[in-house]
DRENVOKOL-533217 format. One record per residue: x, y, z of N, C-alpha, C, O in turn; residue number from 0. Coordinates in nm, 3 decimals, always signed. Layout:
N
{{X, Y, Z}, {X, Y, Z}, {X, Y, Z}, {X, Y, Z}, NUM};
...
// end
This chain:
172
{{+0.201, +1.604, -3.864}, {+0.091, +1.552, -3.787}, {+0.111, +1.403, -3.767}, {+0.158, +1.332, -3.855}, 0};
{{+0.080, +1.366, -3.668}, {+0.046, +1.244, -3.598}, {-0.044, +1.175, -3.598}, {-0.126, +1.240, -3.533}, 1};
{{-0.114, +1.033, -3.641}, {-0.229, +0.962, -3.625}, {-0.235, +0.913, -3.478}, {-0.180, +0.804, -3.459}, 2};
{{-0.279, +0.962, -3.393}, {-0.296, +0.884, -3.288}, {-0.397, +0.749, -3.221}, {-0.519, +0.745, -3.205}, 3};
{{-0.302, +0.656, -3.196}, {-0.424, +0.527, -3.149}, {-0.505, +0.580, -3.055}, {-0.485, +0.683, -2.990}, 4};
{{-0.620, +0.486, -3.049}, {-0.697, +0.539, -2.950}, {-0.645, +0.505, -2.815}, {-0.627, +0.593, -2.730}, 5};
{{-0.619, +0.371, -2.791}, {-0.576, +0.317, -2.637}, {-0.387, +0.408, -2.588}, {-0.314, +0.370, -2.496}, 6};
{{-0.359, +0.521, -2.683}, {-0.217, +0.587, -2.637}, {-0.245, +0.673, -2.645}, {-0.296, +0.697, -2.754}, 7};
{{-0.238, +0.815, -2.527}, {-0.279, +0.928, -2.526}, {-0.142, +1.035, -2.568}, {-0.022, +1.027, -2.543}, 8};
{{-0.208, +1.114, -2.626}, {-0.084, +1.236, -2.709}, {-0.058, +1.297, -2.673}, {-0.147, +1.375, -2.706}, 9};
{{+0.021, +1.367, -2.600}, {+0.020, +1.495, -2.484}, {+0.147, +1.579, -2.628}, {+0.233, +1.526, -2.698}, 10};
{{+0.093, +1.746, -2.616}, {+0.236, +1.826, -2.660}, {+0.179, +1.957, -2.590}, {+0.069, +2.006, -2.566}, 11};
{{+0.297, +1.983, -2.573}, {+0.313, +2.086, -2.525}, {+0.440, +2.172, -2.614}, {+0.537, +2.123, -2.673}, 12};
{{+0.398, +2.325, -2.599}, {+0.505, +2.389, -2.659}, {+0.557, +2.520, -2.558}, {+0.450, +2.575, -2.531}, 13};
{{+0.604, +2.553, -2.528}, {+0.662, +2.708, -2.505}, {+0.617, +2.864, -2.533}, {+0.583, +2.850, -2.651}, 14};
{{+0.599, +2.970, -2.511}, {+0.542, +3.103, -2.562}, {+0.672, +3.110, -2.657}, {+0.647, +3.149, -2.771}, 15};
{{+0.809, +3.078, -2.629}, {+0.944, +3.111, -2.706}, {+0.887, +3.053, -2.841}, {+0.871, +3.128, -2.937}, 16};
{{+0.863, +2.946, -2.846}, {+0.852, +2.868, -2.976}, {+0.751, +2.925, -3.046}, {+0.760, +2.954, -3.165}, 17};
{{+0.647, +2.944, -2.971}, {+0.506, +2.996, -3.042}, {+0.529, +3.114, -3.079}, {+0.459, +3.135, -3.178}, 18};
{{+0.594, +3.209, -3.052}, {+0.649, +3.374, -3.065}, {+0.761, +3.394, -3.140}, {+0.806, +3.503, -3.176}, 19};
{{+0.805, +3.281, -3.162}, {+0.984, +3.345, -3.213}, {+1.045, +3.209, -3.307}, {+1.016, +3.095, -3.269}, 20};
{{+1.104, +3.222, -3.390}, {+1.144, +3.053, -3.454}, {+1.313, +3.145, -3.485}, {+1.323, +3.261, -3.443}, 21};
{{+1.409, +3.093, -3.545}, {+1.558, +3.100, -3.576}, {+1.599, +3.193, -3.625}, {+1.720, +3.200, -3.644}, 22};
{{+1.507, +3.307, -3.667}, {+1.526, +3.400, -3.718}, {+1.608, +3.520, -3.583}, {+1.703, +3.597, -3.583}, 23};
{{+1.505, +3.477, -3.487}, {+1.530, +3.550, -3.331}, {+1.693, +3.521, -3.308}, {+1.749, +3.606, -3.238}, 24};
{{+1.778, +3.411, -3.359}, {+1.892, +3.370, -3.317}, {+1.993, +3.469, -3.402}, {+2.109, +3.489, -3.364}, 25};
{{+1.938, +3.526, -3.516}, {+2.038, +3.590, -3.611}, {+2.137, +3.702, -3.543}, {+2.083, +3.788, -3.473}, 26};
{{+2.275, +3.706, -3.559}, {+2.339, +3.787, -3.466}, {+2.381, +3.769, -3.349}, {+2.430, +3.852, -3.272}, 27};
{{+2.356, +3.609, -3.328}, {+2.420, +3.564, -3.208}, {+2.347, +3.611, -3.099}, {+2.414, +3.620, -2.996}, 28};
{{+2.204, +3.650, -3.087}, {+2.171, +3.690, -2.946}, {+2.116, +3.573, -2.910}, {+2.030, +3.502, -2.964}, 29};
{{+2.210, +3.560, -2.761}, {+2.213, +3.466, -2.681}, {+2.051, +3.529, -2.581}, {+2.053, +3.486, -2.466}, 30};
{{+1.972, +3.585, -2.601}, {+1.826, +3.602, -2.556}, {+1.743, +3.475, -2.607}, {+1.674, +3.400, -2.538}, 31};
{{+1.773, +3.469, -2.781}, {+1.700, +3.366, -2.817}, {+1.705, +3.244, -2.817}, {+1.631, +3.170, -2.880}, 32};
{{+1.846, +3.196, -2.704}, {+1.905, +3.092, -2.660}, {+1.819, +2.971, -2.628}, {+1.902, +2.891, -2.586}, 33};
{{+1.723, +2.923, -2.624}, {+1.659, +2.827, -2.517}, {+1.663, +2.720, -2.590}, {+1.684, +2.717, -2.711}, 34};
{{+1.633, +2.585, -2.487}, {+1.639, +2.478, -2.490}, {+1.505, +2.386, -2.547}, {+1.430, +2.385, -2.449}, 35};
{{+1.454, +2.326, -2.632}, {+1.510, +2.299, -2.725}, {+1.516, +2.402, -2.797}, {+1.427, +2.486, -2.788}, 36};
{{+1.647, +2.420, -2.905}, {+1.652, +2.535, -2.993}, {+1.508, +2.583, -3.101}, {+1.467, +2.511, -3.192}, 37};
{{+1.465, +2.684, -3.074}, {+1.377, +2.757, -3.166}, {+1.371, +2.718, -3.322}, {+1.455, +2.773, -3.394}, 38};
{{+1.305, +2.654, -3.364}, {+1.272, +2.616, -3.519}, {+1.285, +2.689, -3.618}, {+1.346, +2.795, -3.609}, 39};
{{+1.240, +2.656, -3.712}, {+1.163, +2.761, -3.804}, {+1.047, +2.814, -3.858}, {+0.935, +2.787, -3.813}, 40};
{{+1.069, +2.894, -3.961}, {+0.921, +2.972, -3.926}, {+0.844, +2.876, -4.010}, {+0.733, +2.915, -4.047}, 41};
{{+0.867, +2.803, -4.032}, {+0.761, +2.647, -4.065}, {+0.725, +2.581, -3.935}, {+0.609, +2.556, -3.900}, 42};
{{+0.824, +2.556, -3.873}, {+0.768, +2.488, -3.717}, {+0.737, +2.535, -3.648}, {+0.699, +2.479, -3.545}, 43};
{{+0.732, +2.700, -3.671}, {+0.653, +2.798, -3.588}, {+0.504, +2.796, -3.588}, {+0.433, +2.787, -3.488}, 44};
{{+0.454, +2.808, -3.746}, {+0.358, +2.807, -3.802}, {+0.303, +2.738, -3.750}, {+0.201, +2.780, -3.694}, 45};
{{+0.334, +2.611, -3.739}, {+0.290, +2.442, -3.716}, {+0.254, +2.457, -3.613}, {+0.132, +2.446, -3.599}, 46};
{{+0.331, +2.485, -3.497}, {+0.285, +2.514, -3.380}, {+0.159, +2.579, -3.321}, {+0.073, +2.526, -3.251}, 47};
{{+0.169, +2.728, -3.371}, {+0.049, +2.839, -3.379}, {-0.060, +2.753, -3.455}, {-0.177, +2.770, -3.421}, 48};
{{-0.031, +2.662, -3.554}, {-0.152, +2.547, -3.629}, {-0.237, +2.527, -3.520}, {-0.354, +2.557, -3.494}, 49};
{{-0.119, +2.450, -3.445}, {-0.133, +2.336, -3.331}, {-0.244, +2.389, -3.209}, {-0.343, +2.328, -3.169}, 50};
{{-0.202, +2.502, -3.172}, {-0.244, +2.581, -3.055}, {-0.378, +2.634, -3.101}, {-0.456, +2.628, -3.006}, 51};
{{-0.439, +2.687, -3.219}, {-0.512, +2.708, -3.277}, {-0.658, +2.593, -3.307}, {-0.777, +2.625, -3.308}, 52};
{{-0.610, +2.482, -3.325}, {-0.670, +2.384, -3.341}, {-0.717, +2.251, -3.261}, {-0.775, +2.143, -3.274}, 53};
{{-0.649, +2.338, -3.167}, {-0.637, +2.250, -2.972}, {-0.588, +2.134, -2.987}, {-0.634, +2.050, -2.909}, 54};
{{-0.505, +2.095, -3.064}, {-0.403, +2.016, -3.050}, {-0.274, +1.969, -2.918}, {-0.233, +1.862, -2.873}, 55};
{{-0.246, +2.100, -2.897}, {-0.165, +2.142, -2.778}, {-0.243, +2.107, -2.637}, {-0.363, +2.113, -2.608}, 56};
{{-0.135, +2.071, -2.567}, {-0.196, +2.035, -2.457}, {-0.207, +2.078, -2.336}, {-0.285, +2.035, -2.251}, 57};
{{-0.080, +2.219, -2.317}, {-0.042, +2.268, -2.244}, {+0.055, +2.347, -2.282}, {+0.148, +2.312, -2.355}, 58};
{{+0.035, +2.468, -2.230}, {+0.184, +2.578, -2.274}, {+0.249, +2.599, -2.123}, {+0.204, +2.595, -2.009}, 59};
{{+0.378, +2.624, -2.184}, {+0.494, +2.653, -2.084}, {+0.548, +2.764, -2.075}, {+0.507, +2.852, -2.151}, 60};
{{+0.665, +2.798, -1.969}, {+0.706, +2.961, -1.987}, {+0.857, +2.899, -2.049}, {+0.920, +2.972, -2.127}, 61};
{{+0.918, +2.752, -2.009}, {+1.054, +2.724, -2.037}, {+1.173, +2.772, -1.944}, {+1.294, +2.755, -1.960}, 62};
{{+1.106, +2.836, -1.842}, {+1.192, +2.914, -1.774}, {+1.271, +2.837, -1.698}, {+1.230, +2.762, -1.610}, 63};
{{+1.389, +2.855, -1.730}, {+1.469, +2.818, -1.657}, {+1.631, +2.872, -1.709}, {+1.728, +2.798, -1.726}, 64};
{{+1.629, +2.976, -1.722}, {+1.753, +3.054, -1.664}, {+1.811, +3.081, -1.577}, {+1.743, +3.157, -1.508}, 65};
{{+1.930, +3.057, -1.522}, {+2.019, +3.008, -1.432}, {+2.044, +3.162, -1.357}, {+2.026, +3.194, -1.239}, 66};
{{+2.079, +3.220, -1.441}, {+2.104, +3.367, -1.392}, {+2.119, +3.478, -1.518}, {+2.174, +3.432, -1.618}, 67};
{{+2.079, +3.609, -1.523}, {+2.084, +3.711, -1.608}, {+2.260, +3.660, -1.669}, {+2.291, +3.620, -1.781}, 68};
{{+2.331, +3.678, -1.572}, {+2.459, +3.680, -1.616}, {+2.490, +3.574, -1.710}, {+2.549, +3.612, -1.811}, 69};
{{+2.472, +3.482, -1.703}, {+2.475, +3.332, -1.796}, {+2.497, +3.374, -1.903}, {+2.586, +3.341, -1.982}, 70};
{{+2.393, +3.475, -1.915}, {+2.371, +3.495, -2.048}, {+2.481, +3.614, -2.103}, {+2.481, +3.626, -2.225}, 71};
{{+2.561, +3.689, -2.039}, {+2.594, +3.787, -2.039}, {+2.759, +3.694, -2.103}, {+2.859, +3.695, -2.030}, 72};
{{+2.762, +3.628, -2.230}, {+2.830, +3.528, -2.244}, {+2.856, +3.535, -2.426}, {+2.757, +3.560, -2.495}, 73};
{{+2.966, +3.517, -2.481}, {+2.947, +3.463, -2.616}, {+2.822, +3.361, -2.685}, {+2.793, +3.277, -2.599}, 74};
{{+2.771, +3.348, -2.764}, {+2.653, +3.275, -2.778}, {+2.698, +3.100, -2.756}, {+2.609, +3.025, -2.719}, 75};
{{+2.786, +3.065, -2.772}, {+2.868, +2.969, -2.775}, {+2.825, +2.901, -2.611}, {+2.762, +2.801, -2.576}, 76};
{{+2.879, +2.990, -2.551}, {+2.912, +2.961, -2.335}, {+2.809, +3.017, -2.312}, {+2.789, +3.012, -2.190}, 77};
{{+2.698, +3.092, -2.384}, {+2.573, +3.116, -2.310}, {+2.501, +3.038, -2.254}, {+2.508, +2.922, -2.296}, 78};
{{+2.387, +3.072, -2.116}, {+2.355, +2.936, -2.087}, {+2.217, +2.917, -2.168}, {+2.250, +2.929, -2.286}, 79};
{{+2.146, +2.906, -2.164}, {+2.031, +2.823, -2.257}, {+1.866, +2.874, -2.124}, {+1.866, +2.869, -2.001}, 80};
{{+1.762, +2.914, -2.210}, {+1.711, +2.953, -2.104}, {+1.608, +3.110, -2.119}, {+1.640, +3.193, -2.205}, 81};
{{+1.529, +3.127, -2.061}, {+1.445, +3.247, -2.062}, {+1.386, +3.284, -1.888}, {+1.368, +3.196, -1.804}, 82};
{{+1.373, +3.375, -1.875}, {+1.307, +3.370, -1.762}, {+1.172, +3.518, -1.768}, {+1.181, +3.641, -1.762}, 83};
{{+1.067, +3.428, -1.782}, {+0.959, +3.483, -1.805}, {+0.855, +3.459, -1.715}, {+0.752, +3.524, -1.733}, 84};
{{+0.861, +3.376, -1.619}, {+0.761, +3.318, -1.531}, {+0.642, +3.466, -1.523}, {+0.553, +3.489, -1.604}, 85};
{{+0.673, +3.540, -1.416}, {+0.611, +3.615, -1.390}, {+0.536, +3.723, -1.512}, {+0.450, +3.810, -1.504}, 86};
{{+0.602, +3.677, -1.603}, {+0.517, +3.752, -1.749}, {+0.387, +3.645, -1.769}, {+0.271, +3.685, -1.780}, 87};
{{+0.428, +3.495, -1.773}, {+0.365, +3.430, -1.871}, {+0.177, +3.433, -1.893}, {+0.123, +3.373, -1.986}, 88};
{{+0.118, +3.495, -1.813}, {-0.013, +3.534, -1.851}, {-0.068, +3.630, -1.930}, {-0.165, +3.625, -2.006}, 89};
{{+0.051, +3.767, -1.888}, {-0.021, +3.852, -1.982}, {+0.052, +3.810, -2.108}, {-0.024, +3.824, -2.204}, 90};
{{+0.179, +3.761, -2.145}, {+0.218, +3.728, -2.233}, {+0.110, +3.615, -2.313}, {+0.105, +3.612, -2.436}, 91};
{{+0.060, +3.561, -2.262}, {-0.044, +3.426, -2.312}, {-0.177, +3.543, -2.382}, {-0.206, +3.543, -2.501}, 92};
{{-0.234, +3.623, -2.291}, {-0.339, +3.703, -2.274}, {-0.318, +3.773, -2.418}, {-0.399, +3.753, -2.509}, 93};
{{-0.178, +3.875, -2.436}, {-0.187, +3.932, -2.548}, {-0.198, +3.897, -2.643}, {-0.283, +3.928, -2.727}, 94};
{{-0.093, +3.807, -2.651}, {-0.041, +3.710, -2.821}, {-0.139, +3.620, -2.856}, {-0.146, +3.601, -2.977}, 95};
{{-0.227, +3.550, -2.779}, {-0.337, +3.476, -2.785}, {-0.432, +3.476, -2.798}, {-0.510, +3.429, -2.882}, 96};
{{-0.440, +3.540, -2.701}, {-0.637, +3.578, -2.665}, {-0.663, +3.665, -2.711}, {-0.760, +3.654, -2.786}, 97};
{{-0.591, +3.827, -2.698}, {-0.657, +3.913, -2.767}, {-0.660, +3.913, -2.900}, {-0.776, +3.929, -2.938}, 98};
{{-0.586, +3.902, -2.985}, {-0.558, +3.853, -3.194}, {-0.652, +3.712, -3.168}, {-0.658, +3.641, -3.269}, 99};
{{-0.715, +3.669, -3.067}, {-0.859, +3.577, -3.104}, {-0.803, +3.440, -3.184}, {-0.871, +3.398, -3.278}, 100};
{{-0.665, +3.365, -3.142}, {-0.617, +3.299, -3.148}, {-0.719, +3.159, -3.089}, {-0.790, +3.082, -3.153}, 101};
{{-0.695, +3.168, -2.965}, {-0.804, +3.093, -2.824}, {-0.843, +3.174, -2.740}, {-0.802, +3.289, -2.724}, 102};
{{-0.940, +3.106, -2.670}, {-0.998, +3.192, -2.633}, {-0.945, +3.206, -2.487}, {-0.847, +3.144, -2.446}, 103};
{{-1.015, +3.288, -2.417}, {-0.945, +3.328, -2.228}, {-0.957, +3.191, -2.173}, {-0.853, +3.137, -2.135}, 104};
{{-1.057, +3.132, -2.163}, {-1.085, +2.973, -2.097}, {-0.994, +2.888, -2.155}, {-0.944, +2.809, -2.075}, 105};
{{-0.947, +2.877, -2.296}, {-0.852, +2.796, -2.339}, {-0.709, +2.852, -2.234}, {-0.688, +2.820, -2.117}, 106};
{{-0.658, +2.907, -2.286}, {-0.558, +2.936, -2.208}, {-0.551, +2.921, -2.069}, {-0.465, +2.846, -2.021}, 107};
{{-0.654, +3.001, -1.974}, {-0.639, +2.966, -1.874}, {-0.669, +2.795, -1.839}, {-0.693, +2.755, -1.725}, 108};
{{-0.662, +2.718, -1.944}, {-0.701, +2.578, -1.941}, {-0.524, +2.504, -1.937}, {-0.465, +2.413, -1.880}, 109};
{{-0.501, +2.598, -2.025}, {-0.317, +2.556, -2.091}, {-0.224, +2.604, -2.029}, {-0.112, +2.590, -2.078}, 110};
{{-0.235, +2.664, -1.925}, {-0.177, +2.708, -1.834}, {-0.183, +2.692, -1.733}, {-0.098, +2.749, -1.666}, 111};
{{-0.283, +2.608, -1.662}, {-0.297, +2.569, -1.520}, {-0.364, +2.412, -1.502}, {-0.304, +2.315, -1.455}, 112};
{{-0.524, +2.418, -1.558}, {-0.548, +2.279, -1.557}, {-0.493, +2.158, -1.660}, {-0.512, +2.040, -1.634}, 113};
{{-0.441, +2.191, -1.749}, {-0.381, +2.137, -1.824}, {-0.246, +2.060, -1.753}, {-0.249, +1.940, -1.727}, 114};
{{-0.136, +2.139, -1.727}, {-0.023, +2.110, -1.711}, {-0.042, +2.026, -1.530}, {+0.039, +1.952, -1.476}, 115};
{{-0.116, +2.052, -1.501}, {-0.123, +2.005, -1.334}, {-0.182, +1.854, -1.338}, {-0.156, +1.765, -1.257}, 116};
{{-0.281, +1.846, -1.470}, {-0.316, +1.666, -1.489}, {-0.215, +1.622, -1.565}, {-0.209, +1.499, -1.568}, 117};
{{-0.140, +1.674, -1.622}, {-0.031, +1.603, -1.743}, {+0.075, +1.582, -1.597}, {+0.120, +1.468, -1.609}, 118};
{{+0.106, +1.618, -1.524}, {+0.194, +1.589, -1.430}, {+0.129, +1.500, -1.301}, {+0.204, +1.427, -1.236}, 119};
{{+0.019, +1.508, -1.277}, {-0.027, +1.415, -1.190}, {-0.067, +1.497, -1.063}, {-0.101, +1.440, -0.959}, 120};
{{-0.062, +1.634, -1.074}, {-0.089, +1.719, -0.947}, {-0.267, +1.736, -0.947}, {-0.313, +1.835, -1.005}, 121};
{{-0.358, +1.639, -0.882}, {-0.466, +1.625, -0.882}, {-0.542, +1.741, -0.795}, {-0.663, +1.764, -0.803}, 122};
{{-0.439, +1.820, -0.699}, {-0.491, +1.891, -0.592}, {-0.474, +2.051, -0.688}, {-0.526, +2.155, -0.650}, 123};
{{-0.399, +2.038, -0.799}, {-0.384, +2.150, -0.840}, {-0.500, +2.210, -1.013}, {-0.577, +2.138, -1.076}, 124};
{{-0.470, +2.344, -1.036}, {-0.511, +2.348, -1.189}, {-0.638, +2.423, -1.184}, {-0.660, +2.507, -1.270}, 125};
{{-0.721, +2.401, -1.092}, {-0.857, +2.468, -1.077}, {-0.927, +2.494, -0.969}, {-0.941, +2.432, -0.863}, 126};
{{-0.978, +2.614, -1.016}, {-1.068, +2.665, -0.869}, {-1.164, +2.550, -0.896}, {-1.210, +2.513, -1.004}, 127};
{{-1.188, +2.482, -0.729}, {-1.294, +2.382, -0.717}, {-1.248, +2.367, -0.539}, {-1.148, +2.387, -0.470}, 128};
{{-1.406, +2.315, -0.519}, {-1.402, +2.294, -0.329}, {-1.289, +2.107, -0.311}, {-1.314, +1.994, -0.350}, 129};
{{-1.215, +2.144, -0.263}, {-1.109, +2.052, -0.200}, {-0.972, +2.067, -0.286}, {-0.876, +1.994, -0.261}, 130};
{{-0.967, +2.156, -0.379}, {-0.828, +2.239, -0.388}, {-0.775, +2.316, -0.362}, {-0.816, +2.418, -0.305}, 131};
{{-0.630, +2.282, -0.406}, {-0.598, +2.415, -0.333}, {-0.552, +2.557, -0.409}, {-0.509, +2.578, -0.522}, 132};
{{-0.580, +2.643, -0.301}, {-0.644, +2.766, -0.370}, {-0.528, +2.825, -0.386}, {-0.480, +2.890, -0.294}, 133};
{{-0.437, +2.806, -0.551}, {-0.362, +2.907, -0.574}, {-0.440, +2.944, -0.743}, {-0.494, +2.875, -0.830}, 134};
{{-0.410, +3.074, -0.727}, {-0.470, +3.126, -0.832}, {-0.405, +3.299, -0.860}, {-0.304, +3.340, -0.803}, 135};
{{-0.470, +3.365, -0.935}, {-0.408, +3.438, -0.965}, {-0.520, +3.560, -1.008}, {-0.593, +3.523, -1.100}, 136};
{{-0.546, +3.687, -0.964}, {-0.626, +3.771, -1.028}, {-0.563, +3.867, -1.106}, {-0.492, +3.958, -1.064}, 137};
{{-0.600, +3.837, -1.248}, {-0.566, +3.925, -1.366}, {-0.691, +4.019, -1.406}, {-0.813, +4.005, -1.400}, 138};
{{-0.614, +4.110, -1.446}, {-0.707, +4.214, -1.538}, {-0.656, +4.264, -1.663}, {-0.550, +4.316, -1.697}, 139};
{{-0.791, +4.222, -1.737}, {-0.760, +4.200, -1.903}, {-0.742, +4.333, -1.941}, {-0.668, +4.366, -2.033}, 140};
{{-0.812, +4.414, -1.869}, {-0.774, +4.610, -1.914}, {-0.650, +4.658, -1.902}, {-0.600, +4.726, -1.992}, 141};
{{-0.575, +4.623, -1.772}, {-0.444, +4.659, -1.724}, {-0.345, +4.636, -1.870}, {-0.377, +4.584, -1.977}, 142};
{{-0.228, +4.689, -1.831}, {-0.127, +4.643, -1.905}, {-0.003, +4.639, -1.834}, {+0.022, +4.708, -1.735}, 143};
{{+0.082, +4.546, -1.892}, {+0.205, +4.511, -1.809}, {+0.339, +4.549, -1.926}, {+0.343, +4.506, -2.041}, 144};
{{+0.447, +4.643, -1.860}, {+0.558, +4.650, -1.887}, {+0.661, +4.541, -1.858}, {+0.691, +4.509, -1.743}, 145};
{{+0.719, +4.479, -1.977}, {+0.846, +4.423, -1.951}, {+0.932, +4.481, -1.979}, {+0.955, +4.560, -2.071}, 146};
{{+1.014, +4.426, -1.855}, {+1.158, +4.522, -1.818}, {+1.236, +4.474, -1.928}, {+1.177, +4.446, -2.032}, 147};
{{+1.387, +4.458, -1.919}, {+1.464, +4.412, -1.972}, {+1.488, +4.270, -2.024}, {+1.586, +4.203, -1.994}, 148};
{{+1.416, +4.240, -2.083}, {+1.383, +4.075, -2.094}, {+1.430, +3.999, -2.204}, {+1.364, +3.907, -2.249}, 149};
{{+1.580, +4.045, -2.265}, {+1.609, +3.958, -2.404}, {+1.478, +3.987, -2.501}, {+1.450, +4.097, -2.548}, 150};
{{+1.398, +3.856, -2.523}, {+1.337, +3.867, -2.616}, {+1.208, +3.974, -2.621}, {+1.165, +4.022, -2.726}, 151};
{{+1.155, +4.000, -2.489}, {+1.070, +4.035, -2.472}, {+1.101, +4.196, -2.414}, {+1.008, +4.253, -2.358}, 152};
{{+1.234, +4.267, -2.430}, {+1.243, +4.395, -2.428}, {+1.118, +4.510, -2.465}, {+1.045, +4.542, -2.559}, 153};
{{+1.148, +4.544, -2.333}, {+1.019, +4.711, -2.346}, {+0.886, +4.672, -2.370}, {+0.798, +4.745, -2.325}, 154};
{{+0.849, +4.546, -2.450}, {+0.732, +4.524, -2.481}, {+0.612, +4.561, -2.385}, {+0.628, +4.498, -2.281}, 155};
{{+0.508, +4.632, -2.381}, {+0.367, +4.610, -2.310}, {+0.275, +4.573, -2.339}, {+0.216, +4.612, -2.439}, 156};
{{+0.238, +4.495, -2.270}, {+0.135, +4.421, -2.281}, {+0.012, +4.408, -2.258}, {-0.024, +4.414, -2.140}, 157};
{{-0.075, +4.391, -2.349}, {-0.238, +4.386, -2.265}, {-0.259, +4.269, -2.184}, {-0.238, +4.151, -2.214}, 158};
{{-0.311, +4.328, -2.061}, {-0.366, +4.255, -1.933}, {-0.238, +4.269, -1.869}, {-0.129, +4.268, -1.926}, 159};
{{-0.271, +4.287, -1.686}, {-0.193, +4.261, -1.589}, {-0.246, +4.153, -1.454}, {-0.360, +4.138, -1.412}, 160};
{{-0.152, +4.105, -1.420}, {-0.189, +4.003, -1.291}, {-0.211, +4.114, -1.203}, {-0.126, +4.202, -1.216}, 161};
{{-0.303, +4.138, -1.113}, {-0.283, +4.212, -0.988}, {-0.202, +4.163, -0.891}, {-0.103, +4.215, -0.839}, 162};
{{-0.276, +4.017, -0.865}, {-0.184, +3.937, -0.723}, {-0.193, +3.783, -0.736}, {-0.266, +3.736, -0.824}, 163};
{{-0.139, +3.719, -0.672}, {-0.083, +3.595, -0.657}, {-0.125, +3.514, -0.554}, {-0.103, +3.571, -0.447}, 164};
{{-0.179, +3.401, -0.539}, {-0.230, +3.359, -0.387}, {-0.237, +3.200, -0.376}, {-0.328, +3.124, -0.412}, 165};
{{-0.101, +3.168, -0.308}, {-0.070, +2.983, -0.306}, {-0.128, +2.954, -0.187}, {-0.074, +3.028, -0.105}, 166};
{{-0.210, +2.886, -0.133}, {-0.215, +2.764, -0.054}, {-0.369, +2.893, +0.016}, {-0.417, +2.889, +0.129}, 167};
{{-0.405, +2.975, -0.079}, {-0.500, +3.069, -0.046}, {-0.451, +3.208, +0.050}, {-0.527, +3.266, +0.128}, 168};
{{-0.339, +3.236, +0.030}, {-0.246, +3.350, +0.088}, {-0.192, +3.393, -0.064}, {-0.176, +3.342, -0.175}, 169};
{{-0.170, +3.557, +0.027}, {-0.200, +3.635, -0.115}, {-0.033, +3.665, -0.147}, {+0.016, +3.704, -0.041}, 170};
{{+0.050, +3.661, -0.233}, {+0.178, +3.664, -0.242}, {+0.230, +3.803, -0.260}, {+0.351, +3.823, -0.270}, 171};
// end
């Protein structure tokens, strides 16, 4: 933990990888549990889930940025570094979070959209409100979502599904 001054603001942010998985995930060389910064331990895991728990956190991420499936299709060594979860990362937030009553639905949907859009300076983004813009997303907490083939997140299903997607107020 950190004492923070008052006149310097604290921003952290962590990852679903980090919050879900610490070095243990790496055992055996699977280059799934590859990402950038490398996965901790299950002490800095803890810490984290502390963190997120205690609204410390300021914003969660998906980390995504995997180059290509194949990258990975690599010795752990030449693997590239990386997850690609985008299109999971709600119900993934929804299950592991919200439902085990971690935070609540408003938190998250706080750490996932308005959060990360003021930490970056995107003033037009983050929340339904009149003079933004309308991307958003309709989920349903009943649904459940299958992940495909996903390294870490193999076969898993999940409670809640996104129905649809809608940037600039068009439905994706």
């Amino acid at each position: 933990e950190r004492e923070q001054k008052e006149d310097i603001p604290l921003f952290a942010t962590a990852s679903l990888q980090h919050l879900l998985f610490n070095d243990q995930a790496c055992q055996d060389f699977n280059v799934a549990a590859k990402v950038y910064p490398p996965l901790g331990s299950k002490a800095d895991q803890e810490a984290l889930l502390s963190a997120l728990e205690s609204g410390l956190l300021s914003a969660l991420t998906s980390s995504d940025n995997l180059q290509s499936y194949m990258s990975k299709d690599q010795p752990f060594a030449e693997a590239s570094y990386g997850v690609a979860i985008a299109e999971y990362l709600l119900p993934l937030a929804y299950h592991y979070f919200v439902v085990p009553k971690r935070i609540t639905f408003e938190k998250m949907v706080s750490l996932l959209s308005k959060a990360p859009a003021q930490l970056m300076g995107f003033d037009m983004l983050g929340e339904i409100a009149v003079g933004k813009r309308a991307n958003f997303v309709l989920f349903d907490p009943e649904g459940q979502t299958e992940m495909e083939d996903n390294g870490l997140y193999s076969s898993v299903i999940l409670k809640g599904k996104v129905i649809s997607s809608w940037i600039n107020g068009v439905s994706e």
